[in-house]
MARFI-687631 format. One record per residue: z, x, y of N, C-alpha, C in turn. Coordinates in steps of 0.2 Angstrom, whole numbers, plus 5000, padded with zeros to 4 digits. Each point is the difference from the previous one (the first is absolute). Example, Ala and Ser with C-alpha at 12.3 -4.5 7.8 and 13.67 -1.06 7.14 Angstrom:
BEGIN
503950664972500049965006500050045006 499649985005500150045006500349965005 
This chain:
BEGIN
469552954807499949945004499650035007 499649965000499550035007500549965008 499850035004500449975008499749945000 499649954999499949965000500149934995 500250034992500649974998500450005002 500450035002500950005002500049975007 499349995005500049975005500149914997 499849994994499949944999500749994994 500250024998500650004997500649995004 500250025006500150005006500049955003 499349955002500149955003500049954995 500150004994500049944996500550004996 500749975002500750004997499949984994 500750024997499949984992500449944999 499849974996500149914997500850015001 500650074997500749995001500149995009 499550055003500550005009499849945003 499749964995499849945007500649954997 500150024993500549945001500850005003 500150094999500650015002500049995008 499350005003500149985008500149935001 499649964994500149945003500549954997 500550054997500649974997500450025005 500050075003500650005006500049955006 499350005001500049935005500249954998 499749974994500449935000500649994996 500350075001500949974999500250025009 499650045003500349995007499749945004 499449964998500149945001500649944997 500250004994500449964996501050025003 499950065004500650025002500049975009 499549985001499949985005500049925000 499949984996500049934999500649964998 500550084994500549964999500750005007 499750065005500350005005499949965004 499649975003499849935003500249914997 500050024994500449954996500650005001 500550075000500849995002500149995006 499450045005500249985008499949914998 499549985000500049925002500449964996 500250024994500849964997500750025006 500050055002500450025004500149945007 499350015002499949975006500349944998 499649964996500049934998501049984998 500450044997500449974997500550015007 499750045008500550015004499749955005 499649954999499749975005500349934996 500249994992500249974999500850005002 500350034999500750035003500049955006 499650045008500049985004500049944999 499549954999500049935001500649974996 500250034997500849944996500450015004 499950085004500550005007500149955007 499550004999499549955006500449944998 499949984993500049905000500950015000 500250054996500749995002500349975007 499650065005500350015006499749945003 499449984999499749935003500649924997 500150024995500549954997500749995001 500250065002500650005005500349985007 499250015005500049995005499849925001 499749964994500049945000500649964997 500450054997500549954998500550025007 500150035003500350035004499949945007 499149995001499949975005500049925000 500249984992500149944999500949985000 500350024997500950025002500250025007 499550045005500250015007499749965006 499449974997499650015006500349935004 500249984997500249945005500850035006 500050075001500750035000500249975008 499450035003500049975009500249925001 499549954995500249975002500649954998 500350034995500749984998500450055007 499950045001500350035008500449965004 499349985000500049955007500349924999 499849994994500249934998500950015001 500250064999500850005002500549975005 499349995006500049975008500349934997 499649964996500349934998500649984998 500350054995500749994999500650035005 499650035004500550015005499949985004 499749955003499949935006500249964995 500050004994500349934997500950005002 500250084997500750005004500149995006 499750035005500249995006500149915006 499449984994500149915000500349985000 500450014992500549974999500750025002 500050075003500849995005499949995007 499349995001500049975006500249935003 499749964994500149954997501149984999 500350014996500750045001500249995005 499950065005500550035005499649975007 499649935000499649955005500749975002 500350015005500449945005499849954999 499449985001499949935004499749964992 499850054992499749954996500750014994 500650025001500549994999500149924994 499949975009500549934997499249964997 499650034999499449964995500249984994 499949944998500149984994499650034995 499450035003499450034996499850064999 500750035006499750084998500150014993 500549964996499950054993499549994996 499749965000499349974997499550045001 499950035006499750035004499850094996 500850015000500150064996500050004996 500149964997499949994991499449994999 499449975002499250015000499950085002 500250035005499850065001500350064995 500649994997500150034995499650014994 499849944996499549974995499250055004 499749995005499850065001500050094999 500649995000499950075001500350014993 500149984997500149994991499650014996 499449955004499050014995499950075003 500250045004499650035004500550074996 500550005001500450064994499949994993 499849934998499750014992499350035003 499649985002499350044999500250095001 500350015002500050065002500550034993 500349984996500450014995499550024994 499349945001499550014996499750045001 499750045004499750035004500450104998 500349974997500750095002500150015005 500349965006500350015005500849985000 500350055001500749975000500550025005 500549975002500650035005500550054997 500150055007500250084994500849975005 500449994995500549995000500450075002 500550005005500250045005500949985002 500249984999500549975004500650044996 500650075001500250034998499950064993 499450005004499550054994500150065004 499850064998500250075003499250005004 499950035005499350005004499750034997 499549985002499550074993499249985006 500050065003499450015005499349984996 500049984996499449984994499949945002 500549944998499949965003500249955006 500450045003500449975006499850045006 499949975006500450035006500249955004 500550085002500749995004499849995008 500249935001499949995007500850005005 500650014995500650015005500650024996 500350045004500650034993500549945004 500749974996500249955000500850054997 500349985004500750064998500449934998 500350044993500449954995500250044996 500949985000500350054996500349984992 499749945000499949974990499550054997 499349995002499550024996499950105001 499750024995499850065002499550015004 500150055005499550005003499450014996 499349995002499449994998499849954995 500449955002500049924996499749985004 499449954997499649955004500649965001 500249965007500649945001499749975004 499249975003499849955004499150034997 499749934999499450004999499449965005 499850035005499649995005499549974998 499550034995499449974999499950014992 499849944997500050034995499250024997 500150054995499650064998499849964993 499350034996499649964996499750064996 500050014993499750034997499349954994 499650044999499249964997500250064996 500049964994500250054994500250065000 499950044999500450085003499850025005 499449975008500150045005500549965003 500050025005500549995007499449975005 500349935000499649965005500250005007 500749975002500250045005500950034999 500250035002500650015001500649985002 500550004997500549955004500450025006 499949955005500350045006500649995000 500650054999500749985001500550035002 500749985001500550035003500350034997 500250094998500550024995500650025004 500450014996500850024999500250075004 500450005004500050085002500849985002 500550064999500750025002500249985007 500549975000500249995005500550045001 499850035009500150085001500950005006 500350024997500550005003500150055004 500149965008500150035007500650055001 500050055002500750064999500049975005 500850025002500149995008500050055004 500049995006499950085004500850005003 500250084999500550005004500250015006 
């Protein structure tokens, strides 16, 4: 062979090396494409994840804010039952509206009151956390005076100041009252 063939032998690849070149490419395209198919099923099945997260937590917060959200103003609405009280023993312990022939009439319409007004709240999950010889439990009660009594054990609620209100399992307010503490015997001095 002359220099001249072999320059042309040379630059004109044989029918096998073009194909082995262009099969290596296109399985290094096809391994690229099957690796872009598992990134984006990836992606997609973790964006899918995410949002079922999402409507959970969005679904929660709506069941959450539909169960609480009136929680303030059930709060405050607790003002009415306790001016309802305070009416009616006002009413009571009145000198001068004593000898009315009307004041029980009177009370007995403001009681019916405050009976529509404990039912709605009954409806609502609002109810009275019953306290009176119960053990004090900082959870739901606070202690506005120790009260020395030597029946009950000491840290016995024995006087209910205000009463305390729970809306389904939170604590709406707390009960203010008087527990139980030893009645402390004076040495004498010599």
């Amino acid at each position: 062979m002359t220099k001249s063939e072999k320059k042309e032998v040379e630059k004109t690849p044989s029918k096998d090396d073009g194909k082995e070149e262009k099969n290596t490419s296109s399985a290094a395209k096809e391994e690229t494409l099957e690796e872009k198919l598992k990134n984006t099923q990836d992606k997609l099945l973790r964006t899918m994840a995410e949002m079922e997260n999402q409507r959970r937590r969005f679904e929660k917060e709506k069941q959450d804010a539909f169960e609480f959200g009136a929680f303030n103003f059930a709060a405050e609405s607790l003002l009415l039952i306790d001016n309802i009280d305070r009416a009616i023993d006002s009413f009571k312990n009145d000198e001068s509206l004593k000898n009315n022939k009307d004041l029980n009439k009177i009370i007995d319409n403001i009681e019916i009151v405050k009976k529509d007004l404990v039912s709605i709240f009954k409806k609502n999950g609002i109810e009275a956390i019953e306290c009176i010889n119960k053990k004090f439990d900082p959870n739901f009660h606070q202690a506005m005076l120790e009260v020395e009594n030597s029946t009950k054990e000491p840290g016995t609620i024995v006087q209910e100041i205000q009463k305390g209100y729970m809306m389904k399992e939170r604590l709406l307010r707390p009960s203010l009252v008087g527990v139980a503490k030893k009645i402390e015997q004076k040495k004498e001095k010599k």
